[in-house]
C-alpha positions in Angstrom: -120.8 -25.0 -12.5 -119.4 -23.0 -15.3 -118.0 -24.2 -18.1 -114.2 -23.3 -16.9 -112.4 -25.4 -14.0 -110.1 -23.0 -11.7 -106.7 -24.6 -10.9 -105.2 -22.9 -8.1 -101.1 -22.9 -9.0 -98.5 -22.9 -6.3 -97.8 -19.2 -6.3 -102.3 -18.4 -5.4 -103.0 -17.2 -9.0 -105.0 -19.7 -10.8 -104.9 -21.1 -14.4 -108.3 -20.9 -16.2 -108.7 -24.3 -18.7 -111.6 -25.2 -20.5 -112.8 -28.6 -19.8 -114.3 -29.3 -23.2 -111.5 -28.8 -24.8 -109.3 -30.3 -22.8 -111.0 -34.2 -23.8 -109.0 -33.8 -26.9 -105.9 -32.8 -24.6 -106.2 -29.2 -25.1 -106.7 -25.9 -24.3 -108.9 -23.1 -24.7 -106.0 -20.9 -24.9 -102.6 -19.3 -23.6 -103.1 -18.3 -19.8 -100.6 -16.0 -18.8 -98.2 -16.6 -15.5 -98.7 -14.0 -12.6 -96.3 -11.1 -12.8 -93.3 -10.8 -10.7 -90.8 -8.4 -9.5 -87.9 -7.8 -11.1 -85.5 -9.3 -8.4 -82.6 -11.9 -8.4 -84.0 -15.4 -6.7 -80.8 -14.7 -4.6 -83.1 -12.0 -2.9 -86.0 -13.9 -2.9 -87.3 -17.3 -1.1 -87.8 -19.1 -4.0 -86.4 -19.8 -7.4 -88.7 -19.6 -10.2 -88.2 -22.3 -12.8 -89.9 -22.2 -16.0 -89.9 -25.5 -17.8 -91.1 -26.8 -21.5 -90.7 -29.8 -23.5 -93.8 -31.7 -25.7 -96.3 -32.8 -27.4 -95.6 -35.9 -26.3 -95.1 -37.8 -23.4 -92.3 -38.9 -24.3 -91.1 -35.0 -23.6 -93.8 -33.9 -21.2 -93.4 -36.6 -18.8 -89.4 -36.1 -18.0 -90.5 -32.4 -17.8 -92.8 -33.1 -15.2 -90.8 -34.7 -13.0 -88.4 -32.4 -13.1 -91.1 -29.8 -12.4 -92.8 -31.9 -9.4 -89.1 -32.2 -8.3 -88.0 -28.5 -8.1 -91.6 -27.6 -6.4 -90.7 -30.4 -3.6 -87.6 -28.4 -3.2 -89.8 -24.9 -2.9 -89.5 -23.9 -6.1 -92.4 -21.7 -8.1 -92.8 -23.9 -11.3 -94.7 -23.0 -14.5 -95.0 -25.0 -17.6 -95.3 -23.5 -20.8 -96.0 -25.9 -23.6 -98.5 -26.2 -26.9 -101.9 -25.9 -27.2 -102.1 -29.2 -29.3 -100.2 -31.5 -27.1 -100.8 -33.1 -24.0 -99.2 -30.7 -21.5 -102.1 -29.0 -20.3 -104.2 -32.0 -19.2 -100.8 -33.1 -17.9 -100.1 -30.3 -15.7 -103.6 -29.8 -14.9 -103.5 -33.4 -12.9 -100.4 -32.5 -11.3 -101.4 -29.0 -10.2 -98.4 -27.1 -12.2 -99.6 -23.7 -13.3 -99.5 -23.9 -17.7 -99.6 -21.7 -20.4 -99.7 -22.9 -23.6 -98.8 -21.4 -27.2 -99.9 -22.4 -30.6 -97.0 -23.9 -31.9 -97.7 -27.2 -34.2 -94.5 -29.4 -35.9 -92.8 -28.0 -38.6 -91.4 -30.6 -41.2 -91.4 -28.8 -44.6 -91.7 -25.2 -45.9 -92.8 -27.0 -49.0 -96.6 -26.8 -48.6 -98.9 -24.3 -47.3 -99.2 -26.1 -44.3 -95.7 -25.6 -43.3 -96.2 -22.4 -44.1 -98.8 -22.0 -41.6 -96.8 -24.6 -38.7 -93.7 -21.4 -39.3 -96.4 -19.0 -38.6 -98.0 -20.7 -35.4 -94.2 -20.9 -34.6 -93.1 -17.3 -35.3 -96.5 -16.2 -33.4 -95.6 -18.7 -30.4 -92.3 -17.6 -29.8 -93.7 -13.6 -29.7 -96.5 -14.9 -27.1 -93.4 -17.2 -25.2 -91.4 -13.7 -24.6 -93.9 -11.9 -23.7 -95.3 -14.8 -20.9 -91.3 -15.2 -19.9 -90.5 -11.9 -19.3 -93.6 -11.2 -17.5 -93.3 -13.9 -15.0 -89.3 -13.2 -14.9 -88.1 -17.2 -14.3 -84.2 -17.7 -13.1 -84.1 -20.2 -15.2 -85.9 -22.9 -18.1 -85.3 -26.4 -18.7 -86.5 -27.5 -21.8 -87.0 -31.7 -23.1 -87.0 -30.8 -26.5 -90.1 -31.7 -29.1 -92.2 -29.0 -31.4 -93.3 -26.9 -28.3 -90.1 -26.1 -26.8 -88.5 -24.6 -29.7 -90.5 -21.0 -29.2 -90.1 -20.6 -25.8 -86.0 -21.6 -25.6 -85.4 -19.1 -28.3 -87.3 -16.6 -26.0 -85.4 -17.3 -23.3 -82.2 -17.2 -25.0 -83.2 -14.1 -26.5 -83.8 -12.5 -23.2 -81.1 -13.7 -21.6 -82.7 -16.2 -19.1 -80.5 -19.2 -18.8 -81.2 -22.4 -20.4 -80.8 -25.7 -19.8 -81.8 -28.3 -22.3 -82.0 -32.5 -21.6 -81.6 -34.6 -25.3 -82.7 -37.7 -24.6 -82.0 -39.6 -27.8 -78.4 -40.7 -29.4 -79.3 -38.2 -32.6 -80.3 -34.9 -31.5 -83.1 -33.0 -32.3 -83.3 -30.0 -34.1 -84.2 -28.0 -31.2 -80.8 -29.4 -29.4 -79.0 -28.7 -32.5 -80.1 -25.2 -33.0 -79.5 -23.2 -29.6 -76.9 -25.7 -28.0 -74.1 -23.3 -28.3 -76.5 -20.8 -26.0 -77.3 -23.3 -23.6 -76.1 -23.2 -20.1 -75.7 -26.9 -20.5 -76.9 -30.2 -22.2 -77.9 -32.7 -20.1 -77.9 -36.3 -22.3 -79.5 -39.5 -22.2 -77.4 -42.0 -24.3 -72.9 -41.7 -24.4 -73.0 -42.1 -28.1 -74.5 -38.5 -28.8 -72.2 -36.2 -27.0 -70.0 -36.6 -31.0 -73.4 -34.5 -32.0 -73.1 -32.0 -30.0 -69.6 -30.0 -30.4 -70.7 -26.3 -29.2 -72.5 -27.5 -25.7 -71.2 -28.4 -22.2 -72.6 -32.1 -21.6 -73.3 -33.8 -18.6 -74.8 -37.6 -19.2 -77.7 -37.2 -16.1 -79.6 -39.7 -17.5 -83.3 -39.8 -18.0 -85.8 -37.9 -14.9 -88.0 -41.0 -15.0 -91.4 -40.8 -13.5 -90.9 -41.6 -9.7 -93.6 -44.2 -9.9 -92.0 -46.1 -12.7 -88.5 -45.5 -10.7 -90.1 -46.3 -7.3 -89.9 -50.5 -8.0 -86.9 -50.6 -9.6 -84.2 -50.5 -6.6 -86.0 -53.3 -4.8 -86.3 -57.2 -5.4 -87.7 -58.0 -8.6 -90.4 -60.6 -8.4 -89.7 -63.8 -10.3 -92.7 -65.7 -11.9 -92.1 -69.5 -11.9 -92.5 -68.9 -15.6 -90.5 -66.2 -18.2 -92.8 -63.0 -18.7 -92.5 -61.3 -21.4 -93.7 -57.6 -22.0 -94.7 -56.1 -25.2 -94.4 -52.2 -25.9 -95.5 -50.3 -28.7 -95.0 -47.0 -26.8 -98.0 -44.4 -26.3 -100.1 -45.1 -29.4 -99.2 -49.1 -30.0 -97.7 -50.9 -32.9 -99.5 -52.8 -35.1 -96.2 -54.5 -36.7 -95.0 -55.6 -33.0 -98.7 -56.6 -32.1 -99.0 -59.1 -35.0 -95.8 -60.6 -34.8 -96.1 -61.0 -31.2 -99.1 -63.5 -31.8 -97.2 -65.0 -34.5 -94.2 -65.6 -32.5 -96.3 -67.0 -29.5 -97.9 -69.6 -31.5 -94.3 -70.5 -33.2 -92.8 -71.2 -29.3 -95.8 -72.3 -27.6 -93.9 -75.6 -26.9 -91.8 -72.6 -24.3 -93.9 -72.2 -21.0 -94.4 -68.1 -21.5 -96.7 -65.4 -20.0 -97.4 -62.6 -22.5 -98.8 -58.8 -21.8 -99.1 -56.8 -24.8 -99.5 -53.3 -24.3 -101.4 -52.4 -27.1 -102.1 -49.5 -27.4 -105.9 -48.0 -27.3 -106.1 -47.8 -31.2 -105.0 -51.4 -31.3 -106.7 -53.3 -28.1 -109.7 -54.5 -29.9 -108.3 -56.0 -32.7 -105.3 -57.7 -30.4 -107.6 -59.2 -28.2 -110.0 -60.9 -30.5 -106.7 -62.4 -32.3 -105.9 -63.8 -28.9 -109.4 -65.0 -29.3 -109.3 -66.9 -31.9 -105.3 -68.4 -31.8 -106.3 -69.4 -28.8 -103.9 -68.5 -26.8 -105.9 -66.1 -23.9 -104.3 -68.8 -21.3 -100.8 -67.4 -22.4 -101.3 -63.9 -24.5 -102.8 -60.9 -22.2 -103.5 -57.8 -23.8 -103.7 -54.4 -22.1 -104.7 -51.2 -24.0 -102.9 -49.0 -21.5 -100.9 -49.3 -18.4 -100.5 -46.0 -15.6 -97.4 -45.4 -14.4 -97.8 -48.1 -11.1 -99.4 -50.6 -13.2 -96.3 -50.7 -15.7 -93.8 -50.6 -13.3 -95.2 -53.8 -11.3 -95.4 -55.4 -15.2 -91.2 -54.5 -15.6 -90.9 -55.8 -11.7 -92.1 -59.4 -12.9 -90.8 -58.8 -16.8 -88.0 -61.5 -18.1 -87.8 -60.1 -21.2 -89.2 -57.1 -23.3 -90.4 -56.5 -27.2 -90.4 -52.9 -27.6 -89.5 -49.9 -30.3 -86.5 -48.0 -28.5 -87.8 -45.0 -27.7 -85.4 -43.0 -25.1 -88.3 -43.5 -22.4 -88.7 -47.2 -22.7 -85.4 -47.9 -22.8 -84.6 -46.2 -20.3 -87.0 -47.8 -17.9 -86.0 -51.0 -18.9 -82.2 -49.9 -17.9 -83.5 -49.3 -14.7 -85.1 -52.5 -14.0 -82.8 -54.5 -16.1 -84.4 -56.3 -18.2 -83.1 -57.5 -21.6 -85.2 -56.8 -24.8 -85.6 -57.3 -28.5 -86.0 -53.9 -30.0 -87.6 -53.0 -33.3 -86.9 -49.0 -33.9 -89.4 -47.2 -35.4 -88.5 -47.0 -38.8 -89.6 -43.4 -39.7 -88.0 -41.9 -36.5 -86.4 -38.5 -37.3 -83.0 -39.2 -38.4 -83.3 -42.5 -37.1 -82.5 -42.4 -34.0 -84.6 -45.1 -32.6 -82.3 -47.2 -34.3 -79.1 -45.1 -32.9 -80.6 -45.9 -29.1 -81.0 -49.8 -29.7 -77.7 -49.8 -31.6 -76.1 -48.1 -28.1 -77.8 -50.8 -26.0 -76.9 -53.6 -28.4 -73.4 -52.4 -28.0 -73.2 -53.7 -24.6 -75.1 -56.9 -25.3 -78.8 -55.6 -23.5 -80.8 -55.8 -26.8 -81.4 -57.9 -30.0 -81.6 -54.6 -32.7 -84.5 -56.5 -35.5 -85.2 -54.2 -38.0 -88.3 -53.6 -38.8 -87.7 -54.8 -42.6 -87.0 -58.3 -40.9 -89.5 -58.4 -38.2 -92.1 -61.6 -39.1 -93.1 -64.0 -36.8 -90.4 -66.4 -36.9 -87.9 -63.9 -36.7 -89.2 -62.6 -33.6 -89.9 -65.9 -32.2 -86.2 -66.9 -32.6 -85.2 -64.2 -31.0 -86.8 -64.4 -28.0 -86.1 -68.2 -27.7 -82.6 -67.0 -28.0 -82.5 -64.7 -25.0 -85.2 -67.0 -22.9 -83.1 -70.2 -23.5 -80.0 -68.3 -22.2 -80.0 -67.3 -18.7 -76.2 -66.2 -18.6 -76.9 -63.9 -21.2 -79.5 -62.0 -19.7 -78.0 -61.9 -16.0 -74.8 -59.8 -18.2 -77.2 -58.0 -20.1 -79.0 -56.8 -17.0 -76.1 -55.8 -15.1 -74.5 -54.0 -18.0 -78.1 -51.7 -17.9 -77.9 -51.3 -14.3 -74.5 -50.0 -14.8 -75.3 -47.9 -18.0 -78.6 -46.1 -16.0 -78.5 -43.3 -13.8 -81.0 -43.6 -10.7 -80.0 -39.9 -9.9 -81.3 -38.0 -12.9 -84.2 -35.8 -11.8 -81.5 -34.8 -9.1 -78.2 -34.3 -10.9 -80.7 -31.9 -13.5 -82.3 -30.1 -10.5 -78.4 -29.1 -9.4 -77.8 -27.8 -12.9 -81.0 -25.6 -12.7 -79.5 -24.3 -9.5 -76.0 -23.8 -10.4 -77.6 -22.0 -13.8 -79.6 -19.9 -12.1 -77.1 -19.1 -9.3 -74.7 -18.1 -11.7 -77.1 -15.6 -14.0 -78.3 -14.0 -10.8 -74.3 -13.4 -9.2 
């Protein structure tokens, strides 16, 4: 075998990735879509969807679904993301046709490396236009983060319509900037639709990953004793992961089954603390959980520790399960601490600032929600009421009714 692995895309061209590259979750460079015709999808079988949204998962993974929706429906899908983030190993597992740019985050114009993040921008958005207008989509959806920003501003520029999904209560930049273009904004949390004043807003919710969504409509399993999960989102948290230990030392006198979800940068270290507290007949810890494997942990969870991250709180929305949240603190314009402070507004979540989070703190929180079993039966039912099972649905319509009404 060669050094390149062909991945055939739904439409029989095939997207060339290198494999080396892609252990560090990237790509050997931008592969371009096929070329199409220059015909309406209204005289064509299929509507072509172009969708974009990353580095992260926290983007890439609403994306997908979206995209694994709309090819269930007989769509033609192509992602177009960065080269630095995780979309190409992404789509590359999910067969989805990629081509990525060389866009990076842009925070500052103050050092030379801003400088050169405008430049991978500015050269990203030229490379977006040309992929876009040679694979001629009806129509891109885009989940916001760093990579989206170059190819929405193609699209807009072109004239392709666009519908964006902001799934925090603060929105980004990239929401901000080419709302008033947009065909629509699909949102997340109720609180940020006062952001947004030159969009059309529909709250759809968050497209969570089927897997994750798959458990949450049936019966929950109850262990005989409260299980609490820990999340540090994608990378971990070392401030919830030592208060976490603290706290289950301060309330071991509370029967209690702990998972921590480290993390991979923070397993080792977690699970020799467990170690030596003592406490590996209560305290589990987990680098990482796949989709299934978290959503059986939420099935059986009684109460989470978590930062609020639109992804995680959403999921536990959908499974209803109460939590103690501690935002990130450096989260761009805060807005980790704008989506607890929605959720706490309906009594689902205890916001603990970061400032404030030590053991004891922690530990009294949770005793507070464990030693309260009418509190968390009205938290959960206010979640189940504030999620929306329907997201990746009520999106796919918009796509539709976007591209229905650029093509009439």
């Amino acid at each position: 075998m060669g050094r390149f692995r062909r991945l055939e895309s739904p439409f029989r061209s095939s997207v060339r990735v290198d494999r080396a590259w892609l252990r560090f979750g990237r790509s050997s460079g931008s592969v371009n879509p096929p070329r199409s015709p220059s015909l309406p999808w209204s005289r064509r079988r299929r509507m072509r969807v172009a969708v974009t949204g990353g580095g992260t998962g926290g983007h890439v993974f609403p994306a997908l679904e979206v995209a694994r929706y709309s090819r269930e429906k007989g769509c033609e899908v192509w992602y177009f993301g960065s080269l630095r983030g995780m979309e190409a190993q992404a789509c590359l597992k999910e067969g989805i046709g990629f081509s990525g740019f060389p866009s990076r985050p842009l925070y500052t114009l103050k050092s030379l490396k801003g400088w050169l993040s405008l430049a991978a921008l500015l050269r990203s958005r030229a490379e977006a236009s040309r992929a876009l207008r040679q694979w001629k989509p009806d129509v891109v959806f885009s989940t916001g983060g760093y990579s989206s920003g170059p190819v929405v501003s193609a699209a807009q520029g072109l004239g392709i319509p666009t519908v964006l999904h902001e799934q925090n209560a603060v929105p980004a930049r990239t929401t901000t900037l080419f709302q008033r273009r947009a065909f629509a904004v699909c949102t997340v949390f109720e609180g940020v639709s006062k952001h947004l004043s030159h969009a059309k807003i529909l709250r759809t919710g968050m497209p969570l990953r089927r897997e994750i969504r798959s458990l949450a409509s049936g019966p929950r399993e109850r262990d005989l004793i409260p299980f609490i999960l820990i999340l540090g989102g994608s990378q971990g948290a070392l401030a919830l992961n030592e208060a976490a230990l603290g706290a289950a030392l301060r309330i071991a006198d509370l029967p209690a089954h702990w998972l921590n979800v480290a993390g991979k940068g923070a397993f080792e270290s977690a699970f020799l603390s467990v170690e030596k507290l003592g406490l590996k007949d209560c305290f589990e810890v987990m680098s990482f959980l796949d989709a299934p494997s978290m959503a059986a942990a939420y099935s059986r969870a009684t109460l989470a520790v978590c930062r609020s991250g639109a992804g995680t709180l959403s999921e536990l929305a959908a499974y209803g399960i109460p939590s103690v949240t501690i935002p990130y603190p450096t989260s761009f314009a805060d807005h980790q601490a704008a989506n607890a402070a929605e959720f706490e507004s309906f009594g689902a979540t205890q916001l603990l600032p970061q400032t404030g989070l030590s053991p004891t703190t922690l530990a009294d929180a949770v005793r507070a929600w464990l030693g309260d079993p009418e509190r968390r039966e009205v938290a959960a039912a206010a979640l189940k009421r504030w999620d929306r099972p329907k997201a990746t649905e009520e999106i796919y319509e918009l796509l539709t009714s976007a591209a229905s009404g650029a093509s009439n």
